[in-house]
C-alpha positions in Angstrom: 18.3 -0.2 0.6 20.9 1.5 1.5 20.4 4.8 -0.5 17.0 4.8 0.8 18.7 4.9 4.1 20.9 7.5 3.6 18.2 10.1 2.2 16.4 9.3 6.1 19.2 9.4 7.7 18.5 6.3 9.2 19.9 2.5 9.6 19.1 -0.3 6.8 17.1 -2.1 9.4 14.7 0.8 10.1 14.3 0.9 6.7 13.4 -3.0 6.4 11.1 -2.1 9.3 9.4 0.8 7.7 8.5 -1.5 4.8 6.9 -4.5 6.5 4.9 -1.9 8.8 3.5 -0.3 5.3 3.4 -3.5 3.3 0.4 -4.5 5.7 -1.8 -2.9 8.3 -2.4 -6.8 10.0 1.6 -7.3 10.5 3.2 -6.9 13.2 6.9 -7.3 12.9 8.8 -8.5 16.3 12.2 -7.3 16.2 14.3 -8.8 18.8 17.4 -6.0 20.5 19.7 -6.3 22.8 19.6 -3.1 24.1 17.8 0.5 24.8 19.7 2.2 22.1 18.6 -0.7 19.2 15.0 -0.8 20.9 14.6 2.8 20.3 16.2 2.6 16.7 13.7 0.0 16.0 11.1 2.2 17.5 12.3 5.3 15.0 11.8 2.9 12.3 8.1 2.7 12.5 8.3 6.7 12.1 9.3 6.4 8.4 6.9 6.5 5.7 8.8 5.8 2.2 7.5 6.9 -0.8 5.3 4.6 -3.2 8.5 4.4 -5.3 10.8 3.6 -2.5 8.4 1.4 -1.2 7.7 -0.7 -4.6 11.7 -0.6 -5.7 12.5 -1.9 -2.0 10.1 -4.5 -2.4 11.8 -6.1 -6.0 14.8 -6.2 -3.8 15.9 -10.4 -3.1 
C-alpha cells in the first residue's frame, strides 16, 4: 500500500479510502478525524482512482 501511496503522493489511509469507495458504488465509508487537516485528507482520498491493477493487488493485501 504504501508504494501505491507514494506514486499519488498521498497518505496510506487515502489510499485505503480510495479502494473501499471503488470496491462498491452502495458503500459508504465513515471515517472518523479529529481534525480539519485529517477531514480534508480524507476528503482528497475520495479524489483517487487507482488503476485496475492497483486496485486488485491492494485488494490480496491481509
Amino acid at each position: 500500500m504504501d508504494l501505491v501511496a507514494k506514486k499519488y503522493h498521498v497518505t496510506a489511509s487515502q489510499i485505503a479510502l480510495a479502494w473501499l469507495l471503488q470496491r462498491s458504488s452502495t458503500m459508504l465509508p465513515i471515517a472518523g478525524t479529529t481534525s480539519v487537516k485529517h477531514l480534508e485528507e480524507n476528503v482528497l482520498g475520495a479524489t483517487i482512482k487507482l488503476t485496475q491493477e492497483e486496485f486488485d493487488a491492494l485488494g490480496k493485501l491481509k
